[in-house]
BADOZA-708469 format. One record per residue: residue number from 1; residue in three letters; x, z, y negated of N, C-alpha, C, CB in turn. Coordinates in nm, 4 decimals. Atoms other than C-alpha are relative to their C-alpha. Glycine has a CB too. Layout:
# residues N
 num residuo     n_px     n_pz     n_py    ca_px    ca_pz    ca_py     c_px     c_pz     c_py    cb_px    cb_pz    cb_py
 NUM     Ala        X        Z        Y        X        Z        Y        X        Z        Y        X        Z        Y
...
This chain:
# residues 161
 num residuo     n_px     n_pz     n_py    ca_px    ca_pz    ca_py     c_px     c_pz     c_py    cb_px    cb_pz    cb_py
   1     Unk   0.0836   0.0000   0.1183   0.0000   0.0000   0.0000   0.0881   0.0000  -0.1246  -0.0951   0.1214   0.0002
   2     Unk  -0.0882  -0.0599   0.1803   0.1111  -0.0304  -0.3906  -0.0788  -0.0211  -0.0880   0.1457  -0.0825  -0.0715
   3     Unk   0.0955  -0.0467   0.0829  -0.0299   0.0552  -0.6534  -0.0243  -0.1119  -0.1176   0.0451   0.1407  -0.0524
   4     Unk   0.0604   0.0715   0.0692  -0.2319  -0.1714  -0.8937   0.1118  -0.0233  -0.1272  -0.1383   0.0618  -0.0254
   5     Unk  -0.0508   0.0504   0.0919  -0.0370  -0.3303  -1.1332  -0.0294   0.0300  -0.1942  -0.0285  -0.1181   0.0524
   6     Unk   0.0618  -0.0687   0.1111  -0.2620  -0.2267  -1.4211  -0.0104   0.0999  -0.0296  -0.0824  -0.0111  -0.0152
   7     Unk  -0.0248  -0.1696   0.0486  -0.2225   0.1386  -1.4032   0.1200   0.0404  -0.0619  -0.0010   0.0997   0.1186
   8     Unk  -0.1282  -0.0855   0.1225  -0.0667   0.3372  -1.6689  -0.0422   0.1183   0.0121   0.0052  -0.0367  -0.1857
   9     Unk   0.0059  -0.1167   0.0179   0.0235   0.6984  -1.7477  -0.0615   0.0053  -0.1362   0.1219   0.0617   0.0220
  10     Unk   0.1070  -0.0358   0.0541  -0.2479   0.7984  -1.9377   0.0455   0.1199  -0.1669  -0.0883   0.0739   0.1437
  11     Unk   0.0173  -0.0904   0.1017  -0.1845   1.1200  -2.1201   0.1329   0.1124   0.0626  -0.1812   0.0630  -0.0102
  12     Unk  -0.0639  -0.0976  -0.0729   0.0523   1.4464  -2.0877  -0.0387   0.0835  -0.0079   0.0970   0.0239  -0.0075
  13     Unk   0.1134  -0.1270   0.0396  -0.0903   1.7821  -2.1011   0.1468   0.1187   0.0565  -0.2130   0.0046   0.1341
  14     Unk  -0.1203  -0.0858   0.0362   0.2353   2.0502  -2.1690  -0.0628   0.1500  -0.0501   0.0958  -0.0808  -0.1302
  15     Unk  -0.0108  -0.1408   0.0201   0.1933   2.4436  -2.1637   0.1108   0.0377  -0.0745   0.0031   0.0680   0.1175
  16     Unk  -0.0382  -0.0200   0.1668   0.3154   2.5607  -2.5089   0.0178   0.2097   0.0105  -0.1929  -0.0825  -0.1450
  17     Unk   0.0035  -0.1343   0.0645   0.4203   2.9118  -2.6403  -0.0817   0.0433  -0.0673   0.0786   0.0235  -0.0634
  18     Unk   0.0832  -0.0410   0.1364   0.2834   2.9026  -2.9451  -0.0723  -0.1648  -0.0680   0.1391   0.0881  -0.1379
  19     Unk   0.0462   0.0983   0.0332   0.0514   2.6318  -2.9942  -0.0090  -0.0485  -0.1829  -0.1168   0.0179   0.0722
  20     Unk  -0.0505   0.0866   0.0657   0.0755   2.5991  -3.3840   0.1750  -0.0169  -0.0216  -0.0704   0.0206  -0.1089
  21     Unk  -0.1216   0.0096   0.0348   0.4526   2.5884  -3.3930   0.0124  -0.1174   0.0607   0.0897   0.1036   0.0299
  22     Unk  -0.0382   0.1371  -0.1014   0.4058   2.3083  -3.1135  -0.0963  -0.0938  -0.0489  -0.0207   0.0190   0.1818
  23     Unk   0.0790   0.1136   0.0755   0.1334   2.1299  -3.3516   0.0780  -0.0584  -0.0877  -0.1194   0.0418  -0.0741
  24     Unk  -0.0456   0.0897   0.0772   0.3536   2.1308  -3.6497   0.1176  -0.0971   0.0192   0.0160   0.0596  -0.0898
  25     Unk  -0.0722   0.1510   0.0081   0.6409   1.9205  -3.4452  -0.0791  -0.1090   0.0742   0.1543   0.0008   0.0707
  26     Unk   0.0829   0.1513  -0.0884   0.3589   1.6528  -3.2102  -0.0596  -0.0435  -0.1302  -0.1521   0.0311   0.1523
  27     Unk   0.0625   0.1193   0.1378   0.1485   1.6311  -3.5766   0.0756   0.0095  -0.1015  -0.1545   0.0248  -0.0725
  28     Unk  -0.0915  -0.0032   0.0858   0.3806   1.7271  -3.8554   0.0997  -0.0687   0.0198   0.0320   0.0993  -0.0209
  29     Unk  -0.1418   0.0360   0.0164   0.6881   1.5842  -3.7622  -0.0064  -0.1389   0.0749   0.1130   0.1159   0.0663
  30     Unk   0.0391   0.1093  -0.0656   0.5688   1.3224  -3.4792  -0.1028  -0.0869  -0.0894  -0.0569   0.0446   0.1314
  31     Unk   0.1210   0.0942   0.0798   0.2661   1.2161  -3.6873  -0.1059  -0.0124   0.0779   0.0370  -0.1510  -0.0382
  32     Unk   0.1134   0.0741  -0.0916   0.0260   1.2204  -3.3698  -0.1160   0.0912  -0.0558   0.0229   0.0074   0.1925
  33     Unk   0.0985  -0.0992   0.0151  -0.3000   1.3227  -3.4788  -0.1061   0.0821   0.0218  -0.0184  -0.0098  -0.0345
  34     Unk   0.1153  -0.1207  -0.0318  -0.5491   1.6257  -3.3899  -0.1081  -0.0586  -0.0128  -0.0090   0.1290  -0.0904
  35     Unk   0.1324   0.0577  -0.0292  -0.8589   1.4536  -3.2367  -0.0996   0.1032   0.0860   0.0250  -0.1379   0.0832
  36     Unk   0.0950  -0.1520  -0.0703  -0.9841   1.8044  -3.0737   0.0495   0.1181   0.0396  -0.0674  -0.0198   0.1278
  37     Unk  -0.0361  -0.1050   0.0598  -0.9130   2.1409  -3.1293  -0.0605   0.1012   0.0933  -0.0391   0.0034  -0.1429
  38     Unk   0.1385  -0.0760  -0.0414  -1.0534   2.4457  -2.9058   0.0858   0.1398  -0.0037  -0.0897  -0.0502   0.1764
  39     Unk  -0.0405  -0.1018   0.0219  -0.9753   2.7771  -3.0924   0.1878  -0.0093  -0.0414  -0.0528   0.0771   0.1236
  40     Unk  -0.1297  -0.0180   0.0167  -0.6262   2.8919  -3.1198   0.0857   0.0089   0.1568   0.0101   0.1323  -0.0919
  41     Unk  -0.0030   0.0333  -0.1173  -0.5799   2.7974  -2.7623   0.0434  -0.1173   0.0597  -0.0903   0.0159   0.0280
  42     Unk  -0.0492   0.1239   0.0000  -0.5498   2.4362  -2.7282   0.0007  -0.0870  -0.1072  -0.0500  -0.0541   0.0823
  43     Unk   0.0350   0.1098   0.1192  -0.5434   2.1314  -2.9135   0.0617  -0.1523   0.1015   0.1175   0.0420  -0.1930
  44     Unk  -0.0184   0.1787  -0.0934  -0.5140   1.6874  -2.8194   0.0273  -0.0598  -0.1183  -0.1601  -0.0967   0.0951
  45     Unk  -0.0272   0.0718   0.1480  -0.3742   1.4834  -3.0255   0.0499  -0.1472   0.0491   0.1360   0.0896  -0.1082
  46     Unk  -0.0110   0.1551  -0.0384  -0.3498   1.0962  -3.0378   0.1013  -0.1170  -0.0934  -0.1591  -0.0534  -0.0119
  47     Unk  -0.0030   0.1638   0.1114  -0.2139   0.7734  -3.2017  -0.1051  -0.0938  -0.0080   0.1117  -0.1107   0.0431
  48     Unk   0.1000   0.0884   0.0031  -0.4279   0.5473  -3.3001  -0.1549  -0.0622   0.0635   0.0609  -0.0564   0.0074
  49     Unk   0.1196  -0.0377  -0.0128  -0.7507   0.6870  -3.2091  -0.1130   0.0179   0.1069  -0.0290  -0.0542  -0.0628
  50     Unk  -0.0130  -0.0039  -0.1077  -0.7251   0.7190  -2.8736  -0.0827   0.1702   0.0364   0.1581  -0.0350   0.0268
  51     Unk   0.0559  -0.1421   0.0033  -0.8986   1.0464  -2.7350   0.1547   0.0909   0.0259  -0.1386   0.0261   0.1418
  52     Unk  -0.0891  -0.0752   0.0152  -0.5633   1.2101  -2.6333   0.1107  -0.0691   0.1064  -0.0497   0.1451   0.0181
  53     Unk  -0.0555  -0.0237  -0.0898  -0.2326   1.1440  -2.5449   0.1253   0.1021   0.0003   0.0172  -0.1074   0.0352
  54     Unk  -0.0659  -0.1162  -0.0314  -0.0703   1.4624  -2.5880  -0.1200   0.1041   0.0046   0.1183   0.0335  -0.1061
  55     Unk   0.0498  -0.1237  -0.0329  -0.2361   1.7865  -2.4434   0.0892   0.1497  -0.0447  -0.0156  -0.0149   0.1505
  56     Unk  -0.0735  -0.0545  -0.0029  -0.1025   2.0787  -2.5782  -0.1255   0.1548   0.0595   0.0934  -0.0253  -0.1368
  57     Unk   0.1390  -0.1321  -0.0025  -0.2827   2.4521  -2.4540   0.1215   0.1335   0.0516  -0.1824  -0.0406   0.1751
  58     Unk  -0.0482  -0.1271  -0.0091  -0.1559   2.8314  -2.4184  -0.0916   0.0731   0.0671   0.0311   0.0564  -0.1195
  59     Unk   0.0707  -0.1056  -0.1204  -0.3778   2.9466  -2.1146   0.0804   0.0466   0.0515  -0.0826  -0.0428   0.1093
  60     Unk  -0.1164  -0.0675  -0.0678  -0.0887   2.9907  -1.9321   0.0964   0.0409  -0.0543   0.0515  -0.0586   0.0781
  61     Unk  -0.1697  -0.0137   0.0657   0.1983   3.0222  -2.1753   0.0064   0.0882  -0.0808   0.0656  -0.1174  -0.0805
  62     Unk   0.0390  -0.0583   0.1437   0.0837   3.2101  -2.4821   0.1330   0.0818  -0.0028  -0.1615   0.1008  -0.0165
  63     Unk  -0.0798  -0.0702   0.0090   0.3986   3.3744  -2.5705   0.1516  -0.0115   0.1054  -0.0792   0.1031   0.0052
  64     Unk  -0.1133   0.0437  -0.1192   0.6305   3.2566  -2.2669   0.0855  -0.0831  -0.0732  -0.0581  -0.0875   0.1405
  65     Unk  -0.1352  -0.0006   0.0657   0.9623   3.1637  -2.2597   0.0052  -0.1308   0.0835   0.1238   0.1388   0.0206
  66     Unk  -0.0804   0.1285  -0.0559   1.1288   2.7909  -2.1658   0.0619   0.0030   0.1202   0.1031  -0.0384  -0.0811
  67     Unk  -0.0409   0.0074  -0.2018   1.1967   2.6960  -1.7650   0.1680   0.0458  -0.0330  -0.0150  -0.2345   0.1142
  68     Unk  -0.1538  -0.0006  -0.0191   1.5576   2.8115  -1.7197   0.0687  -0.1440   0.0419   0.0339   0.1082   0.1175
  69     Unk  -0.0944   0.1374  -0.0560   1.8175   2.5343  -1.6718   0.0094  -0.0019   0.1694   0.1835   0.0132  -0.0663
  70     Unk   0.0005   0.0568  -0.1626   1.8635   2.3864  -1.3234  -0.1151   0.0113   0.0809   0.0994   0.0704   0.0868
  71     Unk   0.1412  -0.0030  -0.0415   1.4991   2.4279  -1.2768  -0.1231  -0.1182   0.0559  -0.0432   0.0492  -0.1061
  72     Unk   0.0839   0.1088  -0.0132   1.2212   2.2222  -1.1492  -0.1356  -0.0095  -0.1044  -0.0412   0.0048   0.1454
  73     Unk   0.0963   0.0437   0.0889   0.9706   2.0739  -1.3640  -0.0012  -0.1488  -0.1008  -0.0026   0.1116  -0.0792
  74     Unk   0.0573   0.1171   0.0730   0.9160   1.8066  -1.6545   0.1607   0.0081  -0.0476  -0.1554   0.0133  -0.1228
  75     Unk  -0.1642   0.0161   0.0759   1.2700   1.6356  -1.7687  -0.0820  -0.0653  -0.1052   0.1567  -0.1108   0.0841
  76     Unk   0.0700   0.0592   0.1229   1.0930   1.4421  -2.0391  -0.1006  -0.0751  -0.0248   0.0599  -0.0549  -0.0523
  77     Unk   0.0793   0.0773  -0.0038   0.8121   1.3002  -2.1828   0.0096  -0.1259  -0.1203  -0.1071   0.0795   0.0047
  78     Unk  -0.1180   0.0995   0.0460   0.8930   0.9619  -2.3303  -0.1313  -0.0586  -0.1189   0.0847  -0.1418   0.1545
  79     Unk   0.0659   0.0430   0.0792   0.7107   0.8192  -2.6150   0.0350  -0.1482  -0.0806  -0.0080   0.1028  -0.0671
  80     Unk  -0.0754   0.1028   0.0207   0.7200   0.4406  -2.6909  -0.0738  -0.0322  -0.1397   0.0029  -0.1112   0.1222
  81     Unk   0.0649   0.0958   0.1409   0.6852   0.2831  -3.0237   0.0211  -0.1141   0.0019   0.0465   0.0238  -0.1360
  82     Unk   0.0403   0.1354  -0.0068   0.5690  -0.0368  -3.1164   0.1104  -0.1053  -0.0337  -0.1134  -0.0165  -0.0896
  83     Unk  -0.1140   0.0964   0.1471   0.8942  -0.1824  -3.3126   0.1073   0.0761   0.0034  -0.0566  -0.0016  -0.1963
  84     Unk  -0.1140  -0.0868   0.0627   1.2285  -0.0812  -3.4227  -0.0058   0.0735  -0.0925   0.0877  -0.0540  -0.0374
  85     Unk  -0.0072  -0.0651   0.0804   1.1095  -0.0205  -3.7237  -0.1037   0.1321   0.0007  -0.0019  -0.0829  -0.0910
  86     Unk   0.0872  -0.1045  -0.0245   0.8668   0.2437  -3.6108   0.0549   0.1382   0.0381  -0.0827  -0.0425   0.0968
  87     Unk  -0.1122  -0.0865  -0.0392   1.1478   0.4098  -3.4142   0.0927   0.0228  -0.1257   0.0822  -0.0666   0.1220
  88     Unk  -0.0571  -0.0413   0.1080   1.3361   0.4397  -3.7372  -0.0720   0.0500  -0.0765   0.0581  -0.0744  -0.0539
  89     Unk   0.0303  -0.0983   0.1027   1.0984   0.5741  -3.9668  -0.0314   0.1254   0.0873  -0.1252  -0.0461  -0.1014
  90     Unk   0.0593  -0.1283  -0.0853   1.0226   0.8785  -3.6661   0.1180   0.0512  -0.0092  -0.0651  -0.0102   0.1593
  91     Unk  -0.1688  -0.0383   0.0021   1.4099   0.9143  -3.6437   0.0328   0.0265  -0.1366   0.1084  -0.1265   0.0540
  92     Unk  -0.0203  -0.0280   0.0662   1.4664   0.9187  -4.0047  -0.0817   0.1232  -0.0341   0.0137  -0.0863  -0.0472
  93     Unk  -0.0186  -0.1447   0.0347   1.2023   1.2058  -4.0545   0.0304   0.1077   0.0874  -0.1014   0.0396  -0.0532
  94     Unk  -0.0620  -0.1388  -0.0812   1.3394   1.4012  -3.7687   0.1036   0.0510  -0.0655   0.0563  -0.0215   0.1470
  95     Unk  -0.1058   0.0071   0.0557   1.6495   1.3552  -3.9427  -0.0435   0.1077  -0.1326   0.0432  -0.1582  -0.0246
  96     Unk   0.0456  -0.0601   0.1286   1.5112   1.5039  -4.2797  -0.0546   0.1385   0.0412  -0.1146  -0.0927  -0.0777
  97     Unk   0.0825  -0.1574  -0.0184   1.3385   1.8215  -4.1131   0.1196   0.0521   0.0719  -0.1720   0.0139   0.1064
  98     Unk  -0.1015  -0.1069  -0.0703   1.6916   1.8983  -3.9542   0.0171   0.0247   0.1766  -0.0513   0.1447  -0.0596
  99     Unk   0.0217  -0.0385  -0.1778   1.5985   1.8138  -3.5704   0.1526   0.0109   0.0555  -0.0958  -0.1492   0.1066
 100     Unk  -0.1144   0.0405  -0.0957   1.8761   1.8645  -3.3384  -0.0384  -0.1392   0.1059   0.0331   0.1444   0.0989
 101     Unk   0.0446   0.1276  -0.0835   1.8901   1.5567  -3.1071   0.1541   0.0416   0.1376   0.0140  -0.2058  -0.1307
 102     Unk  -0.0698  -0.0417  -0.0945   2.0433   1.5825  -2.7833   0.0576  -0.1629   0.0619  -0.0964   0.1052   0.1005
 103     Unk  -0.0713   0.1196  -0.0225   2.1528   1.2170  -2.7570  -0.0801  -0.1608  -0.0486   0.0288   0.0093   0.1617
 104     Unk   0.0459   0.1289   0.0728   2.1049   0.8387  -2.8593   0.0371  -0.1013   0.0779   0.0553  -0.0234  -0.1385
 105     Unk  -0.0907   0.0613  -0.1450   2.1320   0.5692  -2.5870  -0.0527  -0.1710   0.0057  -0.0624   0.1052   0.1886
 106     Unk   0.0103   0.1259   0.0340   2.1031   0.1917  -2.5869  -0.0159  -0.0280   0.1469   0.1161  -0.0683  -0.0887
 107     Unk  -0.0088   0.0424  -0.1475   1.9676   0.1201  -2.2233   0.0135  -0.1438   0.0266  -0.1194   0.0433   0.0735
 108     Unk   0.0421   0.1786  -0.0508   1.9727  -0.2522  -2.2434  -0.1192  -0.0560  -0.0175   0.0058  -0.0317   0.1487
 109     Unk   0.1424   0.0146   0.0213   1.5718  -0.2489  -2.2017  -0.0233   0.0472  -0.0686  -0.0800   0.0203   0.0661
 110     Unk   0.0509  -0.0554   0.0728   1.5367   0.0013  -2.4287   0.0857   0.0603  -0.1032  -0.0674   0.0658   0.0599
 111     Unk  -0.0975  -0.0833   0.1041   1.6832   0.2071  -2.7392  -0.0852   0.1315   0.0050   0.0192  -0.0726  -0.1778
 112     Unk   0.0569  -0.1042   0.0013   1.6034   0.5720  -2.7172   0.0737   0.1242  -0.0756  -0.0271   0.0176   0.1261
 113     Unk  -0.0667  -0.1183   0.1218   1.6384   0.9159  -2.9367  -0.0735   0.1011   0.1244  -0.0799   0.0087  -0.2265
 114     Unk   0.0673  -0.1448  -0.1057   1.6514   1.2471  -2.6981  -0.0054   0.1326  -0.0761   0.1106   0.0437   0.1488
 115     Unk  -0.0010  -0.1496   0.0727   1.5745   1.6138  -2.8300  -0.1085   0.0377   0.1065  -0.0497   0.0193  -0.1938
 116     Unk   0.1510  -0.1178  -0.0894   1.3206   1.9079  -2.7176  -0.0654   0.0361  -0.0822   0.0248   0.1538   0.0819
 117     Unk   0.1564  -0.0314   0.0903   1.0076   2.0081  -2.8762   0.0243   0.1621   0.0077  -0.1886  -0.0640   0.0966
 118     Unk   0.0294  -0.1477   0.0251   0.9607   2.3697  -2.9433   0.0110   0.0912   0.1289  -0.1469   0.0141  -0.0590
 119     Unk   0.0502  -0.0900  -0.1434   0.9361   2.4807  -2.6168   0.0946  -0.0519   0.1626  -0.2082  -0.0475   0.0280
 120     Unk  -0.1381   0.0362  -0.0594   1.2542   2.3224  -2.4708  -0.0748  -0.1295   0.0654   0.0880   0.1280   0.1184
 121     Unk   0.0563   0.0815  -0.1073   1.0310   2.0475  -2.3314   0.0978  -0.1249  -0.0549  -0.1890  -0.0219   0.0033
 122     Unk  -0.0846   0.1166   0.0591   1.2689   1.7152  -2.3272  -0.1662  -0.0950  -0.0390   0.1442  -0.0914   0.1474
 123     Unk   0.0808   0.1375   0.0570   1.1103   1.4244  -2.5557   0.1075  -0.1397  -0.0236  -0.0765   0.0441  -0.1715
 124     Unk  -0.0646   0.1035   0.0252   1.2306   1.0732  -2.5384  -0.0513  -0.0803  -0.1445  -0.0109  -0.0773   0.1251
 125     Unk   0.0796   0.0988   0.0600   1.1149   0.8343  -2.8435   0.0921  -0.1605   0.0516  -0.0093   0.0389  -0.1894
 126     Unk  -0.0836   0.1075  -0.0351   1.1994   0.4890  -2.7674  -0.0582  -0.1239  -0.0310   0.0342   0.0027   0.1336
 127     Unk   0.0906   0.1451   0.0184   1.1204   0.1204  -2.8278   0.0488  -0.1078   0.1648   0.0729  -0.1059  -0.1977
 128     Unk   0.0071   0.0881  -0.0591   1.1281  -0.1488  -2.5655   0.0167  -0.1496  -0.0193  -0.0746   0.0259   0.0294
 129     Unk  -0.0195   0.1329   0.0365   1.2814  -0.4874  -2.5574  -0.0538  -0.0822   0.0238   0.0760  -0.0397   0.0173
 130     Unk   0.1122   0.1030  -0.0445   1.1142  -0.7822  -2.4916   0.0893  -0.0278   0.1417  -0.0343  -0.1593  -0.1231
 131     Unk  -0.0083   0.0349  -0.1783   1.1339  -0.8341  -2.0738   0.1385  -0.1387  -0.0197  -0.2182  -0.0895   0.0904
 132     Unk  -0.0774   0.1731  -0.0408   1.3473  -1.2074  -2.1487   0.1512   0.0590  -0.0650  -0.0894  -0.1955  -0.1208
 133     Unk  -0.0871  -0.0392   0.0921   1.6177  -0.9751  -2.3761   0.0605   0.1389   0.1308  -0.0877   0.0460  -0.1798
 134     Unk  -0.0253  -0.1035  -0.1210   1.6416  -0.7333  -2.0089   0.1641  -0.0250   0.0127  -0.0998  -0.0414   0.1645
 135     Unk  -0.0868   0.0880  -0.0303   2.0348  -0.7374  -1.8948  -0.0565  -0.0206   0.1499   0.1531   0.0469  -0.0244
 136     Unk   0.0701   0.0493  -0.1129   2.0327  -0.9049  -1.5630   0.1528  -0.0122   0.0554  -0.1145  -0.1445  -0.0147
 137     Unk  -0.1317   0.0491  -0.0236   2.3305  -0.9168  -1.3094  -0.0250  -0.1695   0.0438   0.0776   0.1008   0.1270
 138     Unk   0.0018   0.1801  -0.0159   2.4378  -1.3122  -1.1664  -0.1145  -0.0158   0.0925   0.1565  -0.0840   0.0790
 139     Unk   0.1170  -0.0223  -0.0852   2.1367  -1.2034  -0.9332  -0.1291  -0.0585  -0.0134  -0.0239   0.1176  -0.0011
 140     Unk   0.0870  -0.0573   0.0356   1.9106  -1.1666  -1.1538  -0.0608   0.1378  -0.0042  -0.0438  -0.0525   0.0316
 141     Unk   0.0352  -0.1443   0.0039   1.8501  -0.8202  -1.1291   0.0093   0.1240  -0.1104   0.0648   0.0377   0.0906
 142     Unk  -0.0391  -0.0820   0.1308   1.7692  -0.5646  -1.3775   0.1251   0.1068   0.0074  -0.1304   0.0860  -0.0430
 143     Unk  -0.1486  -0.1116  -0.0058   2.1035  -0.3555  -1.4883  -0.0108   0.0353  -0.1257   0.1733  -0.0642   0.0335
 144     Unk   0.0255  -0.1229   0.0834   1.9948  -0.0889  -1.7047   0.1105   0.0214  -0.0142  -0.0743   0.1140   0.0427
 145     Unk  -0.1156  -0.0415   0.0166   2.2996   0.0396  -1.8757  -0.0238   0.1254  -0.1045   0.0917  -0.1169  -0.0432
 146     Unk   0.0096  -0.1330   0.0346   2.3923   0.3894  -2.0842   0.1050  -0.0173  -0.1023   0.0204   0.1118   0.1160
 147     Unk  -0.1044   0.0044   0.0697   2.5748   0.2871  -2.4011  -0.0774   0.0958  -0.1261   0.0589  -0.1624  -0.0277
 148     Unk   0.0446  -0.0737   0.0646   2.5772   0.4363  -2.7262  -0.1309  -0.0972  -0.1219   0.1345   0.0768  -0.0524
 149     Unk   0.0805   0.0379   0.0883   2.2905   0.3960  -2.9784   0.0350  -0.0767  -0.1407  -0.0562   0.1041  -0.0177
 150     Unk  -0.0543   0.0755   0.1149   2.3819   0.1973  -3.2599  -0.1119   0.0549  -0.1216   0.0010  -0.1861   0.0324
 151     Unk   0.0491  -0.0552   0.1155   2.1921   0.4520  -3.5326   0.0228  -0.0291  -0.1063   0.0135   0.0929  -0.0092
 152     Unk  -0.0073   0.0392   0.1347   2.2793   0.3454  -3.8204  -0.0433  -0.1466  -0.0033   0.1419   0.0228  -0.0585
 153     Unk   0.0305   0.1583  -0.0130   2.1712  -0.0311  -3.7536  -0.1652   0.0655  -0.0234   0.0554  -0.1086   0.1841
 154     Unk   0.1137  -0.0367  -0.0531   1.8436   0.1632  -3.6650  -0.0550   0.0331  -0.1182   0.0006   0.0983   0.1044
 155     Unk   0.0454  -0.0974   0.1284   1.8308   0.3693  -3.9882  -0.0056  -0.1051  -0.0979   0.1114   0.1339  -0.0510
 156     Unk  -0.0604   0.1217   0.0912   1.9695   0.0155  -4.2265  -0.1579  -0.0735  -0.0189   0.1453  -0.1200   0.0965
 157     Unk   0.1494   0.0080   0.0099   1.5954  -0.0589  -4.1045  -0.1063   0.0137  -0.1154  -0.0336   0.0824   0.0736
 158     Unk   0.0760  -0.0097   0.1005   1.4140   0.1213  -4.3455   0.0835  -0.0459  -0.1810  -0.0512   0.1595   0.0252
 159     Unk  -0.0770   0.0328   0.1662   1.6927   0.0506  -4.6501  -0.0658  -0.1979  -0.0106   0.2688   0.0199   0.0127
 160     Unk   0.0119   0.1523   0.0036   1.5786  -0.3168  -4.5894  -0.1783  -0.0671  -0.0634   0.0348  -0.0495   0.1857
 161     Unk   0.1633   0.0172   0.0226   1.2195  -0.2730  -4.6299  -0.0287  -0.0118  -0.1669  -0.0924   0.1517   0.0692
């Protein structure tokens, strides 16, 4: 059996400490916005008007502390934008609020910015190349690679606008 070609990952739904500290970086700092709210408990928040694709809630967490290292659970949840230049204006205001970033990586298919959200959870942002721009060995075969990010090409973005 394999699975339908048309299925996508939907949504994420992440157990939080402190749910507003983990609103103001998904809507303050991400920009995704609060499409349903329940108490000081949870909250969903979307892009572009979607019912939700971040879940954030403190049934279980309210006050808890971040998985220890070498642990099992969520390595990251990856967030794609539409453009380069989309990925640069999210990167420039991370940049401006002081984020730490835990790396910057040029996969070949993709360009991506790594850090953690409030609650140590890894977040990828990333854009996607167009499929014909993939590398490929003499095979044909995709060969994902792990170079460095070329940030400042990324950032030159918005000076251009």
């Amino acid at each position: 059996m394999s699975i339908h070609p048309a299925v996508r990952i939907g949504h994420v739904h992440l157990k939080v400490a402190d749910l507003e500290r983990s609103l103001h970086f998904y809507r303050d700092l991400l920009g995704f916005e609060v499409t349903q709210r329940m108490g000081s408990s949870a909250a969903f928040l979307s892009a572009g008007g979607y019912h939700h694709h971040i879940g954030l809630n403190t049934w279980e967490s309210a006050g808890g502390s971040a998985p220890p290292p070498r642990s099992t659970g969520l390595y990251h949840v990856a967030i794609l934008y539409p453009n380069r230049l989309e990925l640069a204006r999210a990167f420039k205001t991370l940049l401006d609020a002081k984020t730490e970033f835990e790396g910057a990586s040029d996969h070949g298919v993709s360009e991506a910015l790594y850090l953690r959200d409030p609650d140590g959870n890894g977040v990828e942002l990333y854009v996607d190349r167009q499929p014909s721009e993939y590398p490929r060995d003499v095979n044909g075969n995709l060969k994902m690679v792990t170079e460095a990010l070329d940030w400042q090409g990324l950032l030159a973005l918005l000076e251009a606008e």
